[in-house]
C-alpha positions in Angstrom: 0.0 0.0 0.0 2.6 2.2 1.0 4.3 1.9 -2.6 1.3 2.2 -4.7 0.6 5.4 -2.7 4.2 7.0 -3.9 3.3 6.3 -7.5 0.3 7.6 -7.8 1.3 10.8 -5.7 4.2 11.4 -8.2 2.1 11.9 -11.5 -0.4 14.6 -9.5 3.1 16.5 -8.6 4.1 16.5 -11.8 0.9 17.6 -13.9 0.8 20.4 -11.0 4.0 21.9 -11.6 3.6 22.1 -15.3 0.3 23.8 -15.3 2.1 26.4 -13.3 5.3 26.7 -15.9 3.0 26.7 -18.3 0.8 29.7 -16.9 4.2 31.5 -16.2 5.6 30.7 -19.7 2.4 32.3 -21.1 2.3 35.2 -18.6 6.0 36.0 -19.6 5.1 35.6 -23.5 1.6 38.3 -23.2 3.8 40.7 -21.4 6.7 40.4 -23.8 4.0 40.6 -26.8 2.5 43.1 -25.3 5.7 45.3 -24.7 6.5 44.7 -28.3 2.8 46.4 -29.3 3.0 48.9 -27.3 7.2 50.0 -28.5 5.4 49.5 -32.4 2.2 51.8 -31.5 4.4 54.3 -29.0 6.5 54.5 -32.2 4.4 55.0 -35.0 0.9 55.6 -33.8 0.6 57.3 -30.7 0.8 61.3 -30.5 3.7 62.9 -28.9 3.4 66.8 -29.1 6.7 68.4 -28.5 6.0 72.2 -28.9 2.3 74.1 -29.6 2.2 76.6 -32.6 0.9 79.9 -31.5 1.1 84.0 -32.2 4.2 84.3 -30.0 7.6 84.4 -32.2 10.4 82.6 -31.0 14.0 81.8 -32.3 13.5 78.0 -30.7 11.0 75.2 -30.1 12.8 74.2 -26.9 12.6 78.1 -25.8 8.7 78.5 -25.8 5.8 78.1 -28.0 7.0 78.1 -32.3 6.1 81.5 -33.6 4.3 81.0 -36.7 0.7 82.9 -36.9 -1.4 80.6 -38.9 -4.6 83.1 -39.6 -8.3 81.8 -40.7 -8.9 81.2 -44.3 -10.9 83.2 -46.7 -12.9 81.4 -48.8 -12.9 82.9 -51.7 -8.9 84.2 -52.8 -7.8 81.2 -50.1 -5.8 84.5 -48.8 -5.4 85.8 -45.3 -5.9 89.6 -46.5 -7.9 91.7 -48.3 -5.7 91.6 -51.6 -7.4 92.2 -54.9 -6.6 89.3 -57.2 -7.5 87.6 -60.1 -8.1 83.7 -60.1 -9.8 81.3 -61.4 -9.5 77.1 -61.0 -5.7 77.3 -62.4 -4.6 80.1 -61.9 -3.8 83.1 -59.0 -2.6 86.3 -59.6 -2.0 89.5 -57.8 0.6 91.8 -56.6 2.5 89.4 -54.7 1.8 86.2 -55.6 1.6 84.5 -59.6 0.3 80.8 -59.5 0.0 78.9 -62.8 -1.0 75.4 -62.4 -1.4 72.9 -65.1 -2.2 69.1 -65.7 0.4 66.6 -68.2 -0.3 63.6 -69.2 2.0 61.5 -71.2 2.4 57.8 -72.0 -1.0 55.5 -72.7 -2.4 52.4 -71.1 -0.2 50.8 -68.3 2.7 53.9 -68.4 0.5 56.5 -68.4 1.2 59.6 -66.1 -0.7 62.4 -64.9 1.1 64.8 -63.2 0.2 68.5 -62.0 2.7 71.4 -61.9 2.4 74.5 -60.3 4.8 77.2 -61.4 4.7 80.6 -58.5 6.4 83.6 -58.4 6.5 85.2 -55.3 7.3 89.1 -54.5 8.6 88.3 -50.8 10.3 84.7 -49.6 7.9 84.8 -46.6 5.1 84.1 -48.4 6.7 80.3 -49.3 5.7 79.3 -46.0 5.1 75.8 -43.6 2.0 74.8 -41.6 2.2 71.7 -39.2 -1.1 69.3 -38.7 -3.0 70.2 -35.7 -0.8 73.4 -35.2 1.9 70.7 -32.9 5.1 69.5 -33.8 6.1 66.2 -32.7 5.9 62.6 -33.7 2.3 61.2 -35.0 0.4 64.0 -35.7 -1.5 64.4 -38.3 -4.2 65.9 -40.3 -5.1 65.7 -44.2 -3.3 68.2 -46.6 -6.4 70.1 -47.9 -7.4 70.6 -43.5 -4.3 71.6 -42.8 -3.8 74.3 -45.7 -7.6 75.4 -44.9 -6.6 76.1 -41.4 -3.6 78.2 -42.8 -5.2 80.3 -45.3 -3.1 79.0 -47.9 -3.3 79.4 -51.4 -1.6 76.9 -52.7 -0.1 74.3 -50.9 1.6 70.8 -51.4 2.3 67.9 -49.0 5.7 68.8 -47.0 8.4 65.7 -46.0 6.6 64.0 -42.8 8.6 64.9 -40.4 6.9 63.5 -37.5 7.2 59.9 -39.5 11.3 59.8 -37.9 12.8 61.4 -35.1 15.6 62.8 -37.1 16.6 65.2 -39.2 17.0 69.2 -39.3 13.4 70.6 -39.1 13.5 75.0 -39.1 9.7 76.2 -40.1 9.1 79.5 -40.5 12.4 80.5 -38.7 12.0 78.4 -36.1 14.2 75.2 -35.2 12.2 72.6 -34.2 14.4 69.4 -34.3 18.1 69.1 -34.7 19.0 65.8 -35.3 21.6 65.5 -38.6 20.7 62.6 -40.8 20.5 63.1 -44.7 20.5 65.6 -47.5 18.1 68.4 -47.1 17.1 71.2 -48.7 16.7 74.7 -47.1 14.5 77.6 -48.5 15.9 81.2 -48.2 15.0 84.6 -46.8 16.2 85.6 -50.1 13.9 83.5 -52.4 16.8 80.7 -53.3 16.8 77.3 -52.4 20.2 75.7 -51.3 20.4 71.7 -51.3 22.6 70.7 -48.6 23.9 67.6 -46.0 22.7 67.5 -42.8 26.1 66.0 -41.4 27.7 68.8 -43.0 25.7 71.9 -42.6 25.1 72.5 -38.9 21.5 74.1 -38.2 23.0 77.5 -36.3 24.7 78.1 -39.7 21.3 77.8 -41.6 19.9 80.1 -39.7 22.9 82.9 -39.4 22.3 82.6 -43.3 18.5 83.2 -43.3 16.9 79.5 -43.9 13.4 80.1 -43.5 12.3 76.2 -44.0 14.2 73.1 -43.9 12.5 69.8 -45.3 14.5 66.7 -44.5 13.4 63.5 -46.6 15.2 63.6 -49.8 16.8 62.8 -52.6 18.3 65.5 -54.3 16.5 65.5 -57.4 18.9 68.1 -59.9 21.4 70.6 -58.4 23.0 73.4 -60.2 21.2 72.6 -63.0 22.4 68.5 -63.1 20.4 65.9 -62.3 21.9 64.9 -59.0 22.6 61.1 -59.8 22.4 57.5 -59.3 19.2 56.8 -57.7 19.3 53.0 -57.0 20.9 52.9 -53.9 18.8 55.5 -52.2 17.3 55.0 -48.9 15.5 57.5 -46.8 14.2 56.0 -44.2 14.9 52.7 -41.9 11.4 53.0 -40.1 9.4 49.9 -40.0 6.9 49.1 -43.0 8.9 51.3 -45.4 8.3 50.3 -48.8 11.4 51.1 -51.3 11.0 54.8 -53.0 13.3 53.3 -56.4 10.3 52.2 -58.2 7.2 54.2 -59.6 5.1 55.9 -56.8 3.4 59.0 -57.0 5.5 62.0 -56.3 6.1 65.1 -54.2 8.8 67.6 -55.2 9.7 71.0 -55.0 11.7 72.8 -57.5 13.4 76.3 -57.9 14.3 78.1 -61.2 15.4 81.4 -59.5 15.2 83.5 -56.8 11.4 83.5 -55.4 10.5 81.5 -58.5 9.4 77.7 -58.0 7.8 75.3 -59.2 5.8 72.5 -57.5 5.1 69.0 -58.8 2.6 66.5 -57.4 2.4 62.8 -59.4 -0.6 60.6 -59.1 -0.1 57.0 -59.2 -0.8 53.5 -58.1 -4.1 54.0 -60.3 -5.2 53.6 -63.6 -5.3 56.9 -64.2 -1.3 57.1 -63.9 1.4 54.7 -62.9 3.7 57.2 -60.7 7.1 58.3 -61.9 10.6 56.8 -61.2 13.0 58.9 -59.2 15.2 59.6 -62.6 12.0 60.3 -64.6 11.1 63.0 -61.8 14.6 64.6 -61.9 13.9 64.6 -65.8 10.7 66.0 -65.1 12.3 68.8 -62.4 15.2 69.6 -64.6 12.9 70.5 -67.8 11.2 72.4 -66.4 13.8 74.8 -65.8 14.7 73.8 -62.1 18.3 74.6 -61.2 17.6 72.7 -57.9 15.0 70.2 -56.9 14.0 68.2 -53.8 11.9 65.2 -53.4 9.9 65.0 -50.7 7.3 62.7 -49.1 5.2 60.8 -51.9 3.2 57.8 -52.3 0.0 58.2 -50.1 1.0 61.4 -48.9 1.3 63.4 -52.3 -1.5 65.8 -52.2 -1.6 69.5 -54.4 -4.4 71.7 -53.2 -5.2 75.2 -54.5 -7.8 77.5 -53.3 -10.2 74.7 -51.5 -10.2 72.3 -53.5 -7.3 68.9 -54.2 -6.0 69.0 -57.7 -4.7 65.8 -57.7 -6.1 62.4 -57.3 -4.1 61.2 -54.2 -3.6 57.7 -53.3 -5.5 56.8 -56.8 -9.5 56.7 -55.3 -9.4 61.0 -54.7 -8.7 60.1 -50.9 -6.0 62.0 -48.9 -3.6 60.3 -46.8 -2.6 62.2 -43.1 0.1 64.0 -42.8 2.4 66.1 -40.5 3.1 69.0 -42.7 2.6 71.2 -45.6 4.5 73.9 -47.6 2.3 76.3 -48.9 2.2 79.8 -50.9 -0.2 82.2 -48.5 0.1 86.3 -49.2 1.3 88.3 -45.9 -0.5 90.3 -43.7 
């Protein structure tokens, strides 16, 4: 009796303490799951503001509140004044500000492209401008395109590079530097209507703004500089973020050109539709440089690609006329 008793004691023991490694081994899986999700969605999908855009100038985000004024829209010129000017569905014209805008459409069939180009002429630099989504800067915020130029009075206005997608990168708006974090090649916009391609690593932000940068865009590549098509495009890589899809092959397009002082040109290019396949990096350098461009900057496509002007979206974004969120914009909006 005594024997039997052992054995059949040993088997209960033994299915006990199992159960319990098991329950532990599980516990310690959810919570490293669950870590894991929460790290992805911290990352990429949660809000993080880091500084509140109000009336208040200032030199630096870290020093107050970013001074850009963003004023209401009016609903007829798409200004923030009272400026006299002539416009129509294409077209904007006064004093200050010329806007031509114009659709191309080449190729048939499978390699059609549509593409829109905007071609402005500005009296004053500070009317090239930047508006952030929501009025924040910081990681995972965003608003559409067409909301966020609404909100800003904006005339004209294309998607910017996504900043709040990364954490790096040299991000000045309107003056003001927001994030300093070197990374890739750039492109910086002027207080004197030029546009000045540059590397990050290279350039440090204080100079950029002893010179008079009055926007920085960090996403990339260099599309044509002094007058060249920049170069070999295969190896590109902007960003390292989890869920990137590669940038070498067609996608529609985001890029902002300039052919001289306070003269630019904008180019947003549908794609992923039947409507228009998307452009190649080369064939949007080829695009830029034709156009007259002596430098050009890609910036944030695919989705994101988005050309409004004067409350309505030119463009057909993301193929089924549906705009994809987004952090930033760089707009043309007349001064006060």
């Amino acid at each position: 009796m005594t024997n039997t008793n052992r054995n059949d004691k040993r088997p209960a023991v033994s299915r006990s303490f199992l159960r319990r490694k098991g329950l532990i081994v599980m516990l310690v899986l959810l919570v490293t799951v669950g870590s894991i999700l929460y790290a992805l969605a911290d990352r990429y999908l949660i809000p993080h503001v880091e500084a509140v855009v109000t009336d208040a100038p200032v030199t630096a985000a870290g020093s107050g509140a970013a001074g850009v004024t963003q004023a209401a829209s009016a609903a007829e010129t798409g200004t923030n004044t009272g400026t006299e000017a002539a416009a129509d569905d294409w077209s904007y014209s006064s004093d200050d500000v010329d806007i031509r805008i114009k659709q191309v459409v080449t190729g048939s069939g499978a390699d059609q492209i549509t593409y829109y180009v905007a071609d402005v002429v500005l009296q004053d630099a500070a009317d090239l401008k930047s508006a952030l989504a929501r009025n924040s800067f910081g990681t995972n915020i965003t608003d559409k395109t067409s909301n966020i130029a609404a909100d800003a009075g904006a005339i004209l206005a294309i998607n910017g590079d996504y900043y709040g997608f990364r954490d790096d990168g040299v991000i000045i708006r309107n003056g003001t530097l927001y994030r300093d974090e070197p990374a890739r090649d750039a492109v910086a916009l002027m207080n004197d209507g030029t546009m000045r391609t540059y590397d990050e690593t290279v350039t440090s932000s204080s100079e950029l703004i002893e010179s008079g940068v009055l926007q920085t865009l960090s996403f990339g590549p260099i599309l044509v500089q002094n007058g060249e098509i920049a170069g070999d495009f295969d190896s590109v890589s902007i960003d390292r973020n989890f869920g990137n899809r590669s940038i070498q092959d067609a996608n529609p397009r985001t890029a902002i050109g300039m052919v001289s002082a306070n003269h630019y040109v904008f180019v947003v290019v549908d794609g992923r539709s039947d409507e228009s396949r998307g452009m190649t990096l080369d064939e949007l350098a080829a695009v830029m440089r034709d156009l007259g461009a002596t430098e050009a900057y890609n910036l944030d496509g695919g989705g994101s690609s988005t050309m409004y002007f004067r409350g309505r979206v030119v463009n057909n974004p993301q193929g089924e006329h549906k705009e994809r969120g987004v952090s930033d914009i760089l707009y043309v909006g007349e001064g006060e």
